[in-house]
Phi, psi and omega in degrees: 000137182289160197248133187277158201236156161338310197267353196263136198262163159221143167233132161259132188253093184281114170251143181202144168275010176209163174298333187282299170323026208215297188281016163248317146328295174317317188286345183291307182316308186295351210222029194263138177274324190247164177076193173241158188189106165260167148268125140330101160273171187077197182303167149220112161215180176261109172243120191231152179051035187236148164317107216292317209286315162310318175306330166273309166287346189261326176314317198271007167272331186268312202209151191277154199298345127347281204274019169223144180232100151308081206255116161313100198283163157180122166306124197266125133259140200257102148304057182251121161259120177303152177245122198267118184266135163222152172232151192242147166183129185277162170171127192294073207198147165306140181288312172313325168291304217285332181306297176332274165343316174276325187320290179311331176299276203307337168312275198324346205245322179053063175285157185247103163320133166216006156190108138357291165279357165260008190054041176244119178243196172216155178227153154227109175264173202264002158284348185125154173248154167261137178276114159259167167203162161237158171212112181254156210245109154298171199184150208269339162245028164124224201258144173256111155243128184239159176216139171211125176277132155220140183186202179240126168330137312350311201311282197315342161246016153299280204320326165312320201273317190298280199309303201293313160322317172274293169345306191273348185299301188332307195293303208291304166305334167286345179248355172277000000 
């Protein structure tokens, strides 16, 4: 990501497919410490392939030339890489349980399925959200559990934490 100066403007453009995604940008926006973040008021739109200067001139014929601002777009790339957490765990325990055990981890979590059949979900925490997936293992010395968080910081290493803790409660209680 290029690195920004005092004076450099952004527009962001958030698309999101449900309102809580909406609202969670927005609390982000709202509630951001440094700098400034306004809302656009008035119109906004994206003009692509049109005279930009006609296009500008019939506006400042409807309204005055004060009240219209013309910004030069250019897409930003970001060299943000998501961060992936994995947690390992033994437990003495039946694969029918212990899945049954994660099922109940992830309730609590109010994981969102996005596959059934891979054991793969999404989370959303007051940290940020994550892609979890899981996988359990019979094994000569009990169930092998692996989990792996991938999302962008904080989240995947709440959730690491969150996860390694109820895992290890688990195991630890499967052995008493």
């Amino acid at each position: 990501m290029p690195e920004n100066t005092q004076t450099d403007r952004y527009l962001y453009v958030v698309d999101y497919r449900e309102d809580a995604e909406r609202k969670r940008a927005e609390y982000l926006f709202n509630n951001w410490e440094e700098g400034t973040i306004d809302r656009p008021s008035g119109l906004v739109r994206i003009a692509e392939g049109v005279d930009q200067e006609a296009l500008y001139e019939g506006l400042v014929a409807k309204v005055p030339p004060d009240q219209v601002e013309m910004l030069a777009l250019e897409s930003v790339e970001t060299d943000l890489d998501p961060e992936r957490v994995d947690v390992d765990e033994r437990i003495a325990a039946s694969a029918d349980a212990v899945e049954t055990f994660l099922e109940y981890v992830l309730s609590k979590r109010k994981a969102v399925v996005q596959s059934a059949t891979h054991n793969e979900y999404e989370i959303y925490t007051k940290k940020g959200r994550a892609q979890v997936s899981y996988t359990v293992a019979e094994r000569a010395e009990g169930v092998g559990v692996h989990v792996t968080i991938e999302g962008y910081a904080p989240a995947p290493r709440f959730l690491g934490e969150f996860f390694q803790t109820e895992l290890a409660e688990y195991a630890a209680s499967q052995t008493s």
